[in-house]
Backbone bond lengths (Angstrom), bond angles and torsions (degrees), N, CA, C in turn:
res aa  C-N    CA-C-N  psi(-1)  N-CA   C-N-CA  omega(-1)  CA-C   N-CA-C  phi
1 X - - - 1.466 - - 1.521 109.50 -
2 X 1.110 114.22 131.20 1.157 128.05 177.27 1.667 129.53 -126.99
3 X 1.553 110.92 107.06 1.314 107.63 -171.99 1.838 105.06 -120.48
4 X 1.929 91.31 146.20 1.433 95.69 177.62 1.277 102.35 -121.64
5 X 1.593 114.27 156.98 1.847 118.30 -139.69 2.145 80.86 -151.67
6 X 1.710 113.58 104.77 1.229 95.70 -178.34 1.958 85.14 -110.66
7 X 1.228 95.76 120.11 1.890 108.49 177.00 1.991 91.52 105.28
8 X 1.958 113.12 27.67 1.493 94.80 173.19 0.875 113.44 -78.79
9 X 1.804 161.50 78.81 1.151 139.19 -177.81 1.648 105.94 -131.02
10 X 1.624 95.60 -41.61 1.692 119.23 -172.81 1.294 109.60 -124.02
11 X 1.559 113.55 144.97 1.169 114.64 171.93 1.397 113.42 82.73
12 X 1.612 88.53 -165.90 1.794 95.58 163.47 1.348 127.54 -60.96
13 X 1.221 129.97 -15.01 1.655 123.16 147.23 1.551 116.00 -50.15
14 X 1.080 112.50 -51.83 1.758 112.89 -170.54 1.946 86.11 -78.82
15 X 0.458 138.20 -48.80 1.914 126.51 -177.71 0.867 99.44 -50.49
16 X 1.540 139.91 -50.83 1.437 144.78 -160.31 1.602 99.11 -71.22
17 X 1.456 100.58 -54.65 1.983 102.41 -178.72 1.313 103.56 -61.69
18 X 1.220 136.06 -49.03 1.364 118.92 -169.42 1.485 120.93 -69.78
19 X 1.498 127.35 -30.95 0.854 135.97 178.34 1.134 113.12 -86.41
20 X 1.276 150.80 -4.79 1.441 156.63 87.49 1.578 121.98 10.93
21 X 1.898 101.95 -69.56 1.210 113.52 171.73 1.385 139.91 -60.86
22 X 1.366 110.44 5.55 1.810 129.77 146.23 1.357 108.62 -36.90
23 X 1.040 99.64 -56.67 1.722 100.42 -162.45 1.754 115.53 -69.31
24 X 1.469 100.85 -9.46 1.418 106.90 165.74 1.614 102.00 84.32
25 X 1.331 123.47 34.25 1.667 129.60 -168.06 1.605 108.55 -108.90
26 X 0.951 111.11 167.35 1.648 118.00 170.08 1.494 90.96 -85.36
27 X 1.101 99.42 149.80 1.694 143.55 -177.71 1.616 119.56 -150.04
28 X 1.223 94.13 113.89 1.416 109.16 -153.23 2.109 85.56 -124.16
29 X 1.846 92.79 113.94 1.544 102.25 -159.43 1.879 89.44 -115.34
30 X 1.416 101.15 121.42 1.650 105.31 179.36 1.547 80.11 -99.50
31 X 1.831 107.81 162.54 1.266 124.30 178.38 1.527 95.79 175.36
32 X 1.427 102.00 147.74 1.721 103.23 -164.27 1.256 115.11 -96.82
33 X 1.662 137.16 -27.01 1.237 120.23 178.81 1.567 106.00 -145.52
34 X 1.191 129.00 -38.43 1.288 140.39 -173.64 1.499 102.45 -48.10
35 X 1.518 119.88 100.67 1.207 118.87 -178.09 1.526 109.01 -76.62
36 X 1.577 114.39 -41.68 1.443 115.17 -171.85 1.830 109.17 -89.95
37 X 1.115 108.79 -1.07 1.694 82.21 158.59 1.187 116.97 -113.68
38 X 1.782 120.51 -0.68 1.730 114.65 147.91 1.130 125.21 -30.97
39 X 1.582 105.11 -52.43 1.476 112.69 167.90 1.036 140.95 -60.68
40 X 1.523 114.70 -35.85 1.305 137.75 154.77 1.621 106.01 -29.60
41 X 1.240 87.05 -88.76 1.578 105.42 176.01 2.054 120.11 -31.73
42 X 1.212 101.29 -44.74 1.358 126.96 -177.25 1.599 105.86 -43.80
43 X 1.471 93.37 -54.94 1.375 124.65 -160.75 1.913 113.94 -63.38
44 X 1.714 97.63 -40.18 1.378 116.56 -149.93 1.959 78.03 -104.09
45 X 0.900 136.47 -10.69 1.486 129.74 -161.48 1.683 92.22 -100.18
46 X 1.564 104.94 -28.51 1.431 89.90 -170.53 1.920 108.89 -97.12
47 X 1.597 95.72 -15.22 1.299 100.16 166.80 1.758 113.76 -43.73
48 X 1.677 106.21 -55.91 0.806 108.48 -165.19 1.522 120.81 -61.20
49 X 1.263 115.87 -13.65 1.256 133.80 -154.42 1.043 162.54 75.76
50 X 1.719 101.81 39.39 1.155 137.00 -174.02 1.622 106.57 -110.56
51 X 1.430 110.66 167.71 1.438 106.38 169.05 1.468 112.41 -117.88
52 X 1.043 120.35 128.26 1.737 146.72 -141.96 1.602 90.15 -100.14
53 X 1.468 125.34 116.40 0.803 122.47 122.44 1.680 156.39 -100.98
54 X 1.704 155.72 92.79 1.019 140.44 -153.70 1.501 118.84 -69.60
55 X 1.370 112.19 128.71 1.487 93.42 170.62 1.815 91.99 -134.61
56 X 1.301 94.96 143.62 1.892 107.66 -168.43 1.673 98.92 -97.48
57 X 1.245 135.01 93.55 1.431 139.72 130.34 1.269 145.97 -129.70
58 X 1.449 122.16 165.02 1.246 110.54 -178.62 1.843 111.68 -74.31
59 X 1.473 92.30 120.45 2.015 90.92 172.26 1.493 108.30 -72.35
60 X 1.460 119.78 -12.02 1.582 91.38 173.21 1.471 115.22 -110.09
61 X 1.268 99.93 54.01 1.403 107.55 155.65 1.589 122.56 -120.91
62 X 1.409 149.10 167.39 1.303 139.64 168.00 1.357 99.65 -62.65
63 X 1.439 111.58 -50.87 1.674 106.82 169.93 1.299 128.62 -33.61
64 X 1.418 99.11 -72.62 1.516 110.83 -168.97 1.252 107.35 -38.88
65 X 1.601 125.54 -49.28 1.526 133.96 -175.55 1.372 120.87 -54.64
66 X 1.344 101.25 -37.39 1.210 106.11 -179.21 1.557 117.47 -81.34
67 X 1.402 124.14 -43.36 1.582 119.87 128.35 1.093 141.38 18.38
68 X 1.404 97.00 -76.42 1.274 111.74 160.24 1.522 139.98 -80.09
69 X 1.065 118.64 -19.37 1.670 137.47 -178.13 1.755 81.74 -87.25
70 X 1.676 130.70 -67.48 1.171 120.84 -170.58 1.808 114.99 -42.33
71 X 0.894 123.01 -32.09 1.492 134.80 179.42 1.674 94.67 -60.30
72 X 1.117 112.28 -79.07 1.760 93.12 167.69 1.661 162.95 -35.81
73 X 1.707 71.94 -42.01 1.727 93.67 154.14 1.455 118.92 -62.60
74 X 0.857 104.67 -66.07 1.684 130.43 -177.38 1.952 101.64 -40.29
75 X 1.260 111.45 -27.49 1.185 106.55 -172.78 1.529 103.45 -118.73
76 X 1.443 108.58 19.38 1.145 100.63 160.81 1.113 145.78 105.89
77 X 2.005 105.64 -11.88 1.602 148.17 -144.38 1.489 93.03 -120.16
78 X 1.236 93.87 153.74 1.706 97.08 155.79 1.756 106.46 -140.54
79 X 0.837 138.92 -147.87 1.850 110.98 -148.98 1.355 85.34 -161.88
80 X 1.518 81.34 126.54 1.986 101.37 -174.64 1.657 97.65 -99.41
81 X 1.210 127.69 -48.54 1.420 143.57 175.14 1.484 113.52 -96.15
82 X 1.359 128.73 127.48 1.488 133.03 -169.78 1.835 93.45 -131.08
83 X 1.108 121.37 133.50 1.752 109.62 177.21 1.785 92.27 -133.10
84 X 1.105 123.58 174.28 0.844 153.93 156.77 1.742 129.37 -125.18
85 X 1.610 118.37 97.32 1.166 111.62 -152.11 1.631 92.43 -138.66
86 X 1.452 130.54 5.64 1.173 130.29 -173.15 1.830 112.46 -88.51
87 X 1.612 107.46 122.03 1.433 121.03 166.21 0.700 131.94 -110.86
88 X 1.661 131.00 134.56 1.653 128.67 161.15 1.152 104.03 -99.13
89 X 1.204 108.00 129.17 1.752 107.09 -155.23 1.933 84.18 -118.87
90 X 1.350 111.88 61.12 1.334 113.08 152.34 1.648 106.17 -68.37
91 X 1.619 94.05 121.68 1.556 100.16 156.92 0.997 138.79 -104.59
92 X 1.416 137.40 129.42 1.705 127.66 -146.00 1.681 89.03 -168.81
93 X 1.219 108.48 175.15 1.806 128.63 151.04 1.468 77.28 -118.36
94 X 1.883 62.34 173.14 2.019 92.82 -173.81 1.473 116.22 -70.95
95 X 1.486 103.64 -34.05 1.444 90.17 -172.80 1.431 117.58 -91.11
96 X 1.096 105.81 14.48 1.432 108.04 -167.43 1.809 99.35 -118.33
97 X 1.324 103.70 0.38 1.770 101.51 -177.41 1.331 120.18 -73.60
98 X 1.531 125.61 149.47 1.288 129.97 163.43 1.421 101.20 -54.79
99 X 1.385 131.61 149.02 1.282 131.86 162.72 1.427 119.25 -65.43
100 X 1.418 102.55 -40.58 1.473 100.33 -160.86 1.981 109.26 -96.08
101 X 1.296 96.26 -17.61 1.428 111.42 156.71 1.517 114.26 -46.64
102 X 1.651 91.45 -76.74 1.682 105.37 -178.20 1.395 117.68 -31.77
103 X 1.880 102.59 -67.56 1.280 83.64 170.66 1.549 145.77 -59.00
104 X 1.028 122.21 -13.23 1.375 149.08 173.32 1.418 99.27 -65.04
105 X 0.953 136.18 -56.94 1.446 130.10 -164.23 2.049 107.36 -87.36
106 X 1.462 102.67 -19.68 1.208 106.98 -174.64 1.795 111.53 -81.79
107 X 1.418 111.87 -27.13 1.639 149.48 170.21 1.707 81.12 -52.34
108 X 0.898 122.86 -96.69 1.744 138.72 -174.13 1.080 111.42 -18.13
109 X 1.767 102.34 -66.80 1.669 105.04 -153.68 1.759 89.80 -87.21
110 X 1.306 143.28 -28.26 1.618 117.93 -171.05 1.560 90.97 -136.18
111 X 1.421 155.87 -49.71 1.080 132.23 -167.08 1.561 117.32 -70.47
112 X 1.343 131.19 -15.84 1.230 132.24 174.00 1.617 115.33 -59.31
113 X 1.384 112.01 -41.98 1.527 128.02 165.99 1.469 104.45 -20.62
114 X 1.502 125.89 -54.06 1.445 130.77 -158.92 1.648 97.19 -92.09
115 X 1.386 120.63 -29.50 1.801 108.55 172.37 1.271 96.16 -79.40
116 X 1.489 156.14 -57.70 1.322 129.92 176.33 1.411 149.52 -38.26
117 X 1.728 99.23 -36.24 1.074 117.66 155.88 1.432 113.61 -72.01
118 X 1.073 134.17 -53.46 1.753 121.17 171.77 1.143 127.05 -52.96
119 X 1.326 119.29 -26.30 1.165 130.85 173.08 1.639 115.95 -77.80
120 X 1.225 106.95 -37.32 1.511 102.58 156.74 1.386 149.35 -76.56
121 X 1.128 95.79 -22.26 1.568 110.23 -173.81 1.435 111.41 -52.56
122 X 1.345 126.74 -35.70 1.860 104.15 169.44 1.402 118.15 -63.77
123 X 0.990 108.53 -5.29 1.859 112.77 -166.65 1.781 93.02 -108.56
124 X 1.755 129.00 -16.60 1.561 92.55 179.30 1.261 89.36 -87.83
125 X 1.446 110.18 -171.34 1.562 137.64 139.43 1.602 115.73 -140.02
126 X 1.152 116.30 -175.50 1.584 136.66 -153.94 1.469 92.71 -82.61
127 X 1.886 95.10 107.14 1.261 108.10 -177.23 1.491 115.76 142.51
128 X 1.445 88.95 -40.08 1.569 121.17 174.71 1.884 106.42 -48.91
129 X 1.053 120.72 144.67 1.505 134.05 -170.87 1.874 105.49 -125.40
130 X 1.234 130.68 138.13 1.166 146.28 136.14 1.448 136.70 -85.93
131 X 1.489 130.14 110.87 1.246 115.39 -170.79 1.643 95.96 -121.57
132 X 1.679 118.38 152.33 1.135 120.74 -151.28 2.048 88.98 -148.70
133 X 1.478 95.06 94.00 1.794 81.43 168.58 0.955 144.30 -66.98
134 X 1.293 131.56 115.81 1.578 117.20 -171.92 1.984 111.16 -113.17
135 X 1.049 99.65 -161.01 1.731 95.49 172.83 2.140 95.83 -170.70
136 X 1.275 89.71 142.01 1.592 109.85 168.42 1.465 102.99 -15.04
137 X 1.955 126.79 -45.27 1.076 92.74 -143.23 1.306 109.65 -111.96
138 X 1.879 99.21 42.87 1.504 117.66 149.19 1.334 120.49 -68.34
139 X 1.702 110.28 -20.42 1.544 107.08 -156.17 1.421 94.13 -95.48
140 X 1.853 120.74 -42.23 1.308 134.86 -161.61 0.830 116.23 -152.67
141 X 1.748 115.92 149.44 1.549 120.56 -126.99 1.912 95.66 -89.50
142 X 1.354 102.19 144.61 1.840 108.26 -173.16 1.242 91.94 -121.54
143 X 1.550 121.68 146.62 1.702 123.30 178.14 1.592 107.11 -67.45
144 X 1.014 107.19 163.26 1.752 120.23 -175.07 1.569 107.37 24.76
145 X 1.745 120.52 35.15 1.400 121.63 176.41 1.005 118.08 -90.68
146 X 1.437 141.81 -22.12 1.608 163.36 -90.56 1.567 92.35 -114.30
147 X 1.483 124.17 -66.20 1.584 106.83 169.66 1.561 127.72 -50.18
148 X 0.902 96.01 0.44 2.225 101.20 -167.07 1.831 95.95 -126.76
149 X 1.252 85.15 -52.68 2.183 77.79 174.52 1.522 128.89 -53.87
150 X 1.514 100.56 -41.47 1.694 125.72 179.92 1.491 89.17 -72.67
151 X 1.617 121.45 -46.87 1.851 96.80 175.08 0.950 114.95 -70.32
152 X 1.427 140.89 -45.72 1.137 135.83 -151.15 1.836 113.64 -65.23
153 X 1.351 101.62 -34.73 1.389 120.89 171.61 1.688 114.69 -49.53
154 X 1.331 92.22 -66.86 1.760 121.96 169.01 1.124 94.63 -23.71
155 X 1.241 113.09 -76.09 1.720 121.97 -162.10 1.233 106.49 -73.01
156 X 1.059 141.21 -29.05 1.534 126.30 176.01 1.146 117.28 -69.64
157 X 1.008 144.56 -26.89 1.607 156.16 137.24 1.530 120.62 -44.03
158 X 1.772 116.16 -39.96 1.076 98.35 160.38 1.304 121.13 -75.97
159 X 1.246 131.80 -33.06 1.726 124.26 165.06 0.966 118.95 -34.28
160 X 1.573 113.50 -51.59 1.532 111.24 -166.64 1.950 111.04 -75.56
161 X 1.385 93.35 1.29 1.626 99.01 160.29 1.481 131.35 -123.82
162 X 1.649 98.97 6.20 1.916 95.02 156.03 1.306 80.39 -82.64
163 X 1.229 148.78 -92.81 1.353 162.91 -50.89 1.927 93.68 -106.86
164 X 1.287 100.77 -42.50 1.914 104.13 169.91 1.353 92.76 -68.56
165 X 1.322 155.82 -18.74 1.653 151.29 -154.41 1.485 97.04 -128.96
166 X 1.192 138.55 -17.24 1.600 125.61 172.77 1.911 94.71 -97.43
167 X 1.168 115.50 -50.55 1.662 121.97 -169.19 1.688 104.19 -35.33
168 X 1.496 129.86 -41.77 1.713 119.59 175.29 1.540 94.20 -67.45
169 X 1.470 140.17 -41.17 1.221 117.18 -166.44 1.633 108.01 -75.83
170 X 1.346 134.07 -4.14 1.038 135.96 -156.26 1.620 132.92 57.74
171 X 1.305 99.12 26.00 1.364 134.66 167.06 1.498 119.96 -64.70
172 X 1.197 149.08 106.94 1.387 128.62 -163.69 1.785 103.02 -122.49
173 X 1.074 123.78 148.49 1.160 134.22 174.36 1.680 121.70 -135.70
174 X 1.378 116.96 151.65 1.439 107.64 -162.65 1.704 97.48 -166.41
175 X 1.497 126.19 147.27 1.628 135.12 158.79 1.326 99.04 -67.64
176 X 1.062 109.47 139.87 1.745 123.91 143.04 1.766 111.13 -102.18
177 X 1.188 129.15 128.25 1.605 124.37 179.39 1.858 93.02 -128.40
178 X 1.380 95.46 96.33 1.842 92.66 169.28 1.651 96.84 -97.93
179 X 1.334 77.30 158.86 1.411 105.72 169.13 1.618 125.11 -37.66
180 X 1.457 122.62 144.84 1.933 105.37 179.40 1.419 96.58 -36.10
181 X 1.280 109.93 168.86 1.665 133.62 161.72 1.947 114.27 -166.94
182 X 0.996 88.50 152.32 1.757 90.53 -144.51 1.522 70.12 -108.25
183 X 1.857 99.15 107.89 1.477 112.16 171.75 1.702 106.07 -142.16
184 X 1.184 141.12 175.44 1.452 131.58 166.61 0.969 120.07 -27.50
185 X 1.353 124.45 -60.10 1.628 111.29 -166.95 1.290 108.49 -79.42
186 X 1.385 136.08 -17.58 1.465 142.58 -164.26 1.703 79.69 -97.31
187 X 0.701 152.22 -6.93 2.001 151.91 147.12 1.427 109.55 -60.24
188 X 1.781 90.25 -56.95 1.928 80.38 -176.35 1.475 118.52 -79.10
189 X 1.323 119.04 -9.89 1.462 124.86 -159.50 1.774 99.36 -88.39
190 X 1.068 93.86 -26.43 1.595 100.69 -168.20 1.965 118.89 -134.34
191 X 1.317 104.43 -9.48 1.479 91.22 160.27 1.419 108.82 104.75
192 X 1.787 101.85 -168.64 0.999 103.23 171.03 1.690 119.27 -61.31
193 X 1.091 111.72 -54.84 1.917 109.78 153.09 1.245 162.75 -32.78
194 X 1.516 91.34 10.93 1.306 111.32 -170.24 1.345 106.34 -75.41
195 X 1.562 114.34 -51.93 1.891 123.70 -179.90 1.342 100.90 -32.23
196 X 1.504 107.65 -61.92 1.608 120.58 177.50 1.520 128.87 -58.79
197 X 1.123 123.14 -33.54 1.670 130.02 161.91 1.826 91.35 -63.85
198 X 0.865 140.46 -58.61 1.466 146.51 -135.47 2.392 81.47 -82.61
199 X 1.157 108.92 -69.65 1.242 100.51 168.04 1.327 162.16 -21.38
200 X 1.628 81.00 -40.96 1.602 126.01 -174.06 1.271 93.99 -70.35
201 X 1.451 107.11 -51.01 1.486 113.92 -134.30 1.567 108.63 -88.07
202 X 1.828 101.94 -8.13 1.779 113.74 176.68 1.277 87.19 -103.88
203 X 1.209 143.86 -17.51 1.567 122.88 -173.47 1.765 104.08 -72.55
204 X 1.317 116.47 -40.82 1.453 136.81 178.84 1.230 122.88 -60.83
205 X 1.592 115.33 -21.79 1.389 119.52 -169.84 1.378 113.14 -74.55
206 X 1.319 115.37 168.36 1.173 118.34 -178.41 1.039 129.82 -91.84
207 X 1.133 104.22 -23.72 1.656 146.39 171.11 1.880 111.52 -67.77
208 X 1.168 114.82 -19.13 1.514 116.69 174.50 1.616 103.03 111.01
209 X 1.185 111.89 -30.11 1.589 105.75 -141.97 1.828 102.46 -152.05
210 X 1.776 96.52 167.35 1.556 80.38 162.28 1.367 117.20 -116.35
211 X 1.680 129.31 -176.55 1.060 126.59 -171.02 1.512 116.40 -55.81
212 X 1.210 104.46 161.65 1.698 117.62 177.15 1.389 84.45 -134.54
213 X 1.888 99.93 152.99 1.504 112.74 -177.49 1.698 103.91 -71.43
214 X 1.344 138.67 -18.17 1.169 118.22 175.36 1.915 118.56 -70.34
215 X 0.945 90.01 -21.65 1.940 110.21 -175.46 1.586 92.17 -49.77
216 X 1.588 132.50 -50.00 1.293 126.71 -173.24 1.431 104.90 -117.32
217 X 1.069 142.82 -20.49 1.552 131.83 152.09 1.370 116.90 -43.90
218 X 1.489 130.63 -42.74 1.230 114.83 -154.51 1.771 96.52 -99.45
219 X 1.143 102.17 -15.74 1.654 97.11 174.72 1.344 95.76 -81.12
220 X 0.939 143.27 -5.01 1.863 141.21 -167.77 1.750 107.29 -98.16
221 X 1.559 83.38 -32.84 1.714 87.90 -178.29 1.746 98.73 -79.62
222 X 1.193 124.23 -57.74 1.435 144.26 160.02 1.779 104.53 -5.61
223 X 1.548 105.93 -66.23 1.518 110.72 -173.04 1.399 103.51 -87.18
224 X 1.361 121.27 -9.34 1.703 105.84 172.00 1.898 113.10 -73.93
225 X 1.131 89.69 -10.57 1.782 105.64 179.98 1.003 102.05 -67.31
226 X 1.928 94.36 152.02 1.954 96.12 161.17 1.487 125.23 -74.02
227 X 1.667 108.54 -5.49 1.663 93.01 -177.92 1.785 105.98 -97.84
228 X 1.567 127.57 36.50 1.304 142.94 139.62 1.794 115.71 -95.98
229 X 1.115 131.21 -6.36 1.215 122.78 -148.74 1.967 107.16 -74.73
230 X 1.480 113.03 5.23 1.412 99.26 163.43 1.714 93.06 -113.31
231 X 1.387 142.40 8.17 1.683 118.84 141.49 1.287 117.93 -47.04
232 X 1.700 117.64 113.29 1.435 111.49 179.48 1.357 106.25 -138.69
233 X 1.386 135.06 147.45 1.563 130.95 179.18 1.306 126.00 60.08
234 X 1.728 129.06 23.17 1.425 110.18 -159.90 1.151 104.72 -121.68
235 X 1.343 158.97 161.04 0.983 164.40 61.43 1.536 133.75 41.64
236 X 1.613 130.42 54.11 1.305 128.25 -161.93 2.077 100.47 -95.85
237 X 1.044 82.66 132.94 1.732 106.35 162.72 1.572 128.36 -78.30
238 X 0.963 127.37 114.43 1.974 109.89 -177.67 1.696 87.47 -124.61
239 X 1.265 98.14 99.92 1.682 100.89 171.34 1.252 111.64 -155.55
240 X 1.364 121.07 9.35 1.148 117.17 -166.91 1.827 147.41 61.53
241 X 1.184 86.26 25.14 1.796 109.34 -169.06 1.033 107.78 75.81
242 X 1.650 129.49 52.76 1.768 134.51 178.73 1.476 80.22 -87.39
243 X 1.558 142.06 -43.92 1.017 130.43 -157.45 1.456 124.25 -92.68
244 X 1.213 110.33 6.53 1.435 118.61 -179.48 1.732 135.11 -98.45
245 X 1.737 106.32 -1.74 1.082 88.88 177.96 2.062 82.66 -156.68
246 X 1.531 113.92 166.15 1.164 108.00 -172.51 1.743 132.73 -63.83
């Protein structure tokens, strides 16, 4: 088994790799500068029992993607699991954004989706899974969210148009939207307040509580299976009905 993780180092990328790394597969973790929690990550992926590979590029480039997919080839793999987990967690409103920023951060968080996937496609085959992170505040508007919401949106729409174009190869692709989780970019996006938004936001639930990384790992492992293989293009939530009522 072979899974590729572009933003695996932190966060819900490294939850996703480790919990992945059950299966005892290479995991091949892109991440753009953080040399010491590559390692981190490196460390805890192989704990788990996987074999860790780092590869350093930018995912929002065609390059970077390819970068990274080449790191797999090169070793020989071709890629049963593909995720998309990389953020530029520029925080801004719209009207107040750099242009050339914005776009830059909007490139990252939802148009990169389509260079990863191109860049992979000789390496899946039928069976092969795409996962594409998104969050609520694609659907509805979040303060200083506007570079990451406007992607997240972006990209859910583009899924739902590989996903008619991967489905004859037997290629499947799908959102994951977990719940807040108080990780780096949910630091930079929101501040000193983030612990506290992240708090808030399990005290409120309906569900009792807030997410734990198994809540969307194990449904991730679940749809990489063959007994999901007609889930195609959709949009799943793991929050516990945070999104269902005002």
């Amino acid at each position: 088994m072979t899974i590729v993780i572009a933003g695996g180092t932190k966060g819900i990328g490294l939850a996703i790799a480790t919990a992945f790394a059950r299966d005892a597969g290479d995991a091949f973790l892109g991440y753009h500068s953080d040399e010491a929690a590559a390692q981190r990550a490196a460390e805890a992926v192989a704990a788990a029992g996987g074999r860790p590979h780092l590869v350093k590029a930018d995912a929002g480039t065609p390059e970077g993607c390819a970068a990274l997919v080449e790191a797999a080839r090169s070793a020989g793999c071709g890629i049963d699991q593909l995720v998309h987990c990389a953020v530029d967690a520029y925080a801004t409103t719209t009207l107040d954004a750099d242009p050339e920023r914005f776009a830059r951060a909007v490139t990252t968080n939802g148009v990169s989706l389509l260079f990863l996937v191109q860049a992979a496609l000789p390496l899946m085959r039928r069976g092969s899974t795409v996962f594409y992170l998104t969050s609520r505040g694609g659907r509805i508007v979040v303060a200083n969210y506007a570079a990451v919401g406007a992607a997240k949106a972006l990209a859910e729409s583009l899924m739902r148009y590989l996903a008619v174009e991967l489905a004859p190869k037997g290629i499947r692709i799908n959102a994951i939207a977990p719940a807040i989780v108080e990780t780096d970019a949910v630091r930079a996006l929101f501040g000193p307040g983030a612990g506290e938004l992240v708090r808030a936001s399990a005290s409120h639930n309906p569900s009792g509580r807030g997410v734990v990384d198994s809540d969307y790992t194990n449904l991730m492992r679940w749809l990489a299976s063959p007994e999901a293989e007609f889930v195609q293009g959709q949009v799943m939530f793991v929050n516990g009905g945070a999104n269902l009522s005002a």
